[in-house]
C-alpha positions in Angstrom: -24.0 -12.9 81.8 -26.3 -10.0 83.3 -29.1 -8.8 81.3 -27.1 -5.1 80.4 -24.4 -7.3 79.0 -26.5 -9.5 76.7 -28.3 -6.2 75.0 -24.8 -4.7 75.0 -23.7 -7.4 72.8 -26.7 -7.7 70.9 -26.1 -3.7 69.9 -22.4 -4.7 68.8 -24.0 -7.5 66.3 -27.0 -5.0 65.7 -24.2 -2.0 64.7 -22.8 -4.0 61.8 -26.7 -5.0 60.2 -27.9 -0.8 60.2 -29.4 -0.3 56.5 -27.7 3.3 56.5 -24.1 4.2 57.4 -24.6 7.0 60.2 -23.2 10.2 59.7 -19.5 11.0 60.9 -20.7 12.9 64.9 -22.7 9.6 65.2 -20.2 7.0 64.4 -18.0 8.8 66.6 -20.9 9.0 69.6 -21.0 5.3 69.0 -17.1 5.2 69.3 -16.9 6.9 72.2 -19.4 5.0 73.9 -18.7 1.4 73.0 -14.5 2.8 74.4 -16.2 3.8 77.7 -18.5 0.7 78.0 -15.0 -2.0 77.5 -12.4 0.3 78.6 -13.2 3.0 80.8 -12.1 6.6 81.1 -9.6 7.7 78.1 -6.0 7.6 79.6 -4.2 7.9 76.4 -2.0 11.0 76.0 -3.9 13.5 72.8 -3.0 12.6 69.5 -1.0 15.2 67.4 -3.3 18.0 65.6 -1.7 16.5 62.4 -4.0 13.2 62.9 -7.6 14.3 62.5 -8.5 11.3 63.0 -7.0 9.7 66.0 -7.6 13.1 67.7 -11.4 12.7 66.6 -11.7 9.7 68.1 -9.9 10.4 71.2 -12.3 13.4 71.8 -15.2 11.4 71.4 -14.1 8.5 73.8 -12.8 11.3 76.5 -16.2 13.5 76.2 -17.7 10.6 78.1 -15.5 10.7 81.5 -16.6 9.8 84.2 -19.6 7.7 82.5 -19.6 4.1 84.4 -19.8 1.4 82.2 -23.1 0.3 82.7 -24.3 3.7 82.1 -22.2 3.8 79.0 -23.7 0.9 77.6 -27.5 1.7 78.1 -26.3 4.5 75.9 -24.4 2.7 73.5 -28.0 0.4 73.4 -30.6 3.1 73.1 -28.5 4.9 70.4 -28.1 1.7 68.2 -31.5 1.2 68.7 -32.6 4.4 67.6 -30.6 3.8 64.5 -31.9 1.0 63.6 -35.5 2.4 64.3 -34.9 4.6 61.8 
């Protein structure tokens, strides 16, 4: 396991121990990011406007196109650890 993918995991395990729950645009940054890191680009058709959520989320994984996933998760890493820096 490469160095990127042990931090990466580390962040995962770190995500569920933060002291505060981030706000709503952050949880959905750290969506977004943790979808690109383990799945890639967003091939999934849009959800309907009815479902707020499932459109929110699909917006957040999509704004990050094009990110590889190694670059995705040094983002995912430096934005749990800024989280739990406080």
């Amino acid at each position: 396991m490469s160095d990127l993918n042990a931090l990466f995991d580390a962040a995962q395990a770190n995500s569920k121990l933060l002291t505060e729950r981030p706000d709503n645009p952050t949880l959905l940054k750290i969506y977004g990011l943790f979808k690109q890191a383990t799945q890639g680009d967003n091939t999934a058709k849009r959800p309907s406007f009815s479902d707020f959520v499932a459109r929110a989320k699909w917006d957040a994984w999509s704004s990050h196109k094009g990110v590889s996933a190694d670059e995705a998760k040094r983002k995912y890493i430096e934005l749990i650890d800024s989280l739990r820096a406080g």
